[in-house]
C-alpha positions, 0 to 999 in steps of 0.5 A: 647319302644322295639325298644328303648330298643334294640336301647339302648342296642346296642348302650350300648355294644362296641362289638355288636355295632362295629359288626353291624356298620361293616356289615352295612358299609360293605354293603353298600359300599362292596355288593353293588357291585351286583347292578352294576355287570351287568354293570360291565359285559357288559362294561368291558367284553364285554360280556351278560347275560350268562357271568353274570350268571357264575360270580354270579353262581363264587360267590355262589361257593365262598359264600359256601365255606366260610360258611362250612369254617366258620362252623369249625373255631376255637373260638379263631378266632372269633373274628378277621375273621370278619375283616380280611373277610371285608379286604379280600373283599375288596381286592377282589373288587379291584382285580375285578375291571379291569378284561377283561375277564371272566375266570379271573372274576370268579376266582376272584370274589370267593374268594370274596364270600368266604369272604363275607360268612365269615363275615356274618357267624362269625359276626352273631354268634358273635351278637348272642352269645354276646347278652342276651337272651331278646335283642337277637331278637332285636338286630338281627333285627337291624343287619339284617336292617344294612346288608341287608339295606346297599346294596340298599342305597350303590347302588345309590352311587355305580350307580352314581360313575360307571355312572360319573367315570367308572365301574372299579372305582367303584369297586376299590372305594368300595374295598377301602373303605372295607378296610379302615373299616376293619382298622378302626375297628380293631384299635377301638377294640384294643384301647378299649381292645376288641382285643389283640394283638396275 
C-alpha cells in the first residue's frame, strides 16, 4: 500500500515526476559511461590502469567542484541548472568521446563531473522540497531507484554499442541522447507552465 501511495503520488505531481524520469534517463544513457571507461582507456588511449585512475580521480575533481557550486546557487536557478547540468553532460561526453590522449581526457571529463553533481545536487533538493512531508521518503526511494538503477541497465546498451560500433560512438550516442533529454524536458515544463520563459 506504501509503495502504491508513493507511486501514485509521484506519478500525480508533474514537477517531481519530470525530475525523477531526468535522473533516471540521465543515468541510464549518460553515467553509464563508467562501466565502459575502461575500455574507453585502454582503446582509445592506448594506455592502462594508471591513466584510468587519474581520469576518474578528473572526475571526482570535477564532481566536488560541482557540488560546493551547487551549495551557493541561487533559488531563482533551481529550477533550470537540472537541465542545463543534463545538457552540459552531454556535451561533455561528446567532447570526450574522441580524445587521444590523456592530459586532454582529464581536462575534459571534469567539466563532466561538475555537471553531473549539479544535476544530482539541485534535483535532489528540488524532490525533496517539492514533496510533503509523509511522501518524502518514498519518493526519495523512487528516485534513488531511477538514478542509481539507470546506470547498470544503461550499461549493457552502452557495452553492446561500444562492442558493435566502437567505444567513441558510444560515448557520442550517450551525449547525444542526454541532450535530447534535456531538450525534451524543458519544453514539457514550459508547455505545462512549471518554466517561464527568462
Amino acid at each position: 500500500e506504501d509503495l502504491k501511495a508513493g507511486f501514485s503520488y509521484v506519478a500525480g505531481h508533474v514537477e517531481i515526476r519530470t525530475a525523477i524520469l531526468l535522473s533516471a534517463a540521465t543515468g541510464f544513457f549518460g553515467m553509464s559511461f563508467f562501466f565502459i571507461l575502461p575500455a574507453h582507456t585502454e582503446e582509445v588511449l592506448h594506455l592502462g590502469s594508471e591513466a584510468l585512475g587519474l581520469t576518474m580521480a578528473g572526475f571526482g575533481i570535477g564532481a566536488a567542484l560541482g557540488a560546493i557550486t551547487s551549495s551557493r546557487m541561487s533559488e531563482r536557478w533551481q529550477r533550470r541548472v537540472p537541465l542545463l547540468a543534463t545538457a552540459g553532460l552531454g556535451i561533455g561526453l561528446i567532447a570526450f568521446a574522441n580524445v587521444t590522449t590523456l592530459p586532454l581526457a582529464i581536462m575534459l571529463i571534469i567539466p563532466t563531473g561538475f555537471a553531473y553533481l549539479m544535476l544530482a545536487c539541485t534535483n535532489n533538493c528540488q524532490i525533496q522540497l517539492l514533496s510533503d512531508d509523509t511522501m518524502r521518503g518514498r519518493v526519495m526511494s523512487f528516485y534513488a531507484m531511477g538514478a542509481l538503477g539507470g546506470q547498470p541497465l544503461g550499461s549493457l546498451l552502452l557495452g553492446y554499442l561500444a562492442d558493435h560500433y566502437g567505444v567513441p560512438n558510444a560515448f557520442m550516442f550517450g551525449g547525444v541522447a542526454c541532450i535530447i533529454i534535456a531538450l525534451l524536458c524543458y519544453w514539457y515544463l514550459r508547455r505545462v507552465g512549471i518554466l517561464k520563459p527568462s
